[in-house]
C-alpha positions in Angstrom: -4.2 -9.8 0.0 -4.2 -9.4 3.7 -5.7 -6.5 4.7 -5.1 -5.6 8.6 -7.3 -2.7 10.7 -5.4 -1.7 14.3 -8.4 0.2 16.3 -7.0 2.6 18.9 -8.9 4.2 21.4 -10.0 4.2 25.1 -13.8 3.4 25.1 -13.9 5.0 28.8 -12.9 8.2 27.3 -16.2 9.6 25.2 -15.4 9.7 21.4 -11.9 8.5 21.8 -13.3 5.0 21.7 -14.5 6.0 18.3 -12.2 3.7 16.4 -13.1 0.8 18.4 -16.6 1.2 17.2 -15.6 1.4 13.4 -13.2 -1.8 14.3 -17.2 -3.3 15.6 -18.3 -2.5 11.5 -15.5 -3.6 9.9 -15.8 -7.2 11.6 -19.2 -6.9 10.4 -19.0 -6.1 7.1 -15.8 -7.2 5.8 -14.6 -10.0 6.7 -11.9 -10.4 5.1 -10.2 -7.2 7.0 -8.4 -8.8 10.7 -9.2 -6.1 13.4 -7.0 -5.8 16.1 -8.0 -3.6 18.8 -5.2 -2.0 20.4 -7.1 0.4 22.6 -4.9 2.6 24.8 -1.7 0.8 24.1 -1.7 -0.1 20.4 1.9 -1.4 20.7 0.5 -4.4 22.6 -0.7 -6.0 19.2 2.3 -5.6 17.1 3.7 -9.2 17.9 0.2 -10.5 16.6 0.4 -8.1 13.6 3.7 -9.3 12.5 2.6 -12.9 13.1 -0.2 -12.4 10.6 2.2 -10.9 8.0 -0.3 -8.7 6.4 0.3 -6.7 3.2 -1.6 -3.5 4.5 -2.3 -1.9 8.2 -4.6 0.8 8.1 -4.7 2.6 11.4 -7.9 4.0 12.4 -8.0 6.7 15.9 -9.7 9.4 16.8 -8.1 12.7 16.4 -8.3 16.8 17.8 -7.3 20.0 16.0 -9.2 19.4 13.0 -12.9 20.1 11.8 -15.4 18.0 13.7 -16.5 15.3 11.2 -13.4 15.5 9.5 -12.8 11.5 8.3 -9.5 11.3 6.2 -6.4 9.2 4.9 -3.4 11.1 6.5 0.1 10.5 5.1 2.4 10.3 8.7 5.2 9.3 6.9 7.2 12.8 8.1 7.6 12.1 12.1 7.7 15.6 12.3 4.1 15.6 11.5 2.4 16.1 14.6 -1.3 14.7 15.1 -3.1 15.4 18.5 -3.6 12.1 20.2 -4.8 11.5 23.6 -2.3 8.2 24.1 1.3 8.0 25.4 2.9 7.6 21.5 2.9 9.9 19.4 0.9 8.5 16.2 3.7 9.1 13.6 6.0 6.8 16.1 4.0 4.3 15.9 3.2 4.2 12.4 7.1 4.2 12.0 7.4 1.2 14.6 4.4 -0.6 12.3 6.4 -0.1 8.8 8.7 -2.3 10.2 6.2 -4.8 10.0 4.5 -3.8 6.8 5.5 -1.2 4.7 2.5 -0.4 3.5 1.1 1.2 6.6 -1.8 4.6 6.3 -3.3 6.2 9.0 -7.3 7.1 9.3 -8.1 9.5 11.1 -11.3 10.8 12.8 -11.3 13.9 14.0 -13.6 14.5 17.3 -14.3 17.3 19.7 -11.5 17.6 22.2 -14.2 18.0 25.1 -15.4 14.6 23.9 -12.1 13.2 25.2 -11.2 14.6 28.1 -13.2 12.6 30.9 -14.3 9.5 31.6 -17.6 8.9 29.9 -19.2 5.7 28.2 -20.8 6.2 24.7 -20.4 7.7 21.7 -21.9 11.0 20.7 -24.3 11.2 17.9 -21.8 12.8 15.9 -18.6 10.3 16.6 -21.2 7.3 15.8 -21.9 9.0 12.4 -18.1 9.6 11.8 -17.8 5.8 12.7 -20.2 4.8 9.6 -18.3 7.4 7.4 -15.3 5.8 8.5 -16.3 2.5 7.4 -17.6 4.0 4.1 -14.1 5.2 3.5 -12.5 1.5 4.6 -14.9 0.4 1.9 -13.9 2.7 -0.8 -9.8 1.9 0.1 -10.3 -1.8 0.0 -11.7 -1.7 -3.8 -8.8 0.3 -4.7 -6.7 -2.3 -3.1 -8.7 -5.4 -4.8 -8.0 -3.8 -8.4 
């Protein structure tokens, strides 16, 4: 099965680079996962996404208007669901644009502190670099359900 992550994030931007960072684990430790890191324009990978032809994209970005630490599987597939992103598209817009590369498409998101995003800062905060490793923990659990 191939198994596709699309990292989104600004790393300039505090915690919103904190999908780029669980993009950095994934590479690490599981390999058999192809990260593509779309940063602040996510709609630049899509030609290599369709040229890989994978069979699952899991989206991963951080994300406001939620409980701090807050690491979960959303289901996007409403585009009336609204999810607070700091990027030009709208995250259920481009999950529909990605479906029409691989239907199987799910987005993770990580909620940070909207004060985390708002200016230019490098680094993540202690509590965006734990969410990363929860994150990954979560990538883990999804990708034995998928090898069953």
């Amino acid at each position: 099965m191939k198994k596709a992550l699309l990292c989104v994030g600004n790393e300039l931007r505090g915690d919103d680079g904190v999908a780029i960072a669980v993009g950095r684990l994934v590479e690490q430790h599981l390999p058999e996962w192809k990260v593509f890191f779309g940063y602040d324009t996510p709609e630049n990978e899509f030609a290599a996404l369709r040229a890989y032809e994978p069979d699952v994209i899991v989206v991963v970005d951080a994300m406001s208007g939620f409980k701090e630490d807050k690491i979960e599987f959303l289901d996007l597939s409403d585009e009336r669901t609204y999810v607070y992103s700091t990027h030009n598209l709208p995250t259920p817009i481009l999950l529909s644009y990605l479906r029409d590369i691989c239907t199987k498409t799910i987005f993770l998101g990580i909620a940070v502190l909207l004060e985390n995003v708002l200016h230019f800062s490098e680094g993540l905060s202690t509590s965006a670099q734990n969410s990363a490793l929860k994150a990954l923990d979560k990538i883990k659990e999804f990708d034995t359900i998928l090898d069953q």
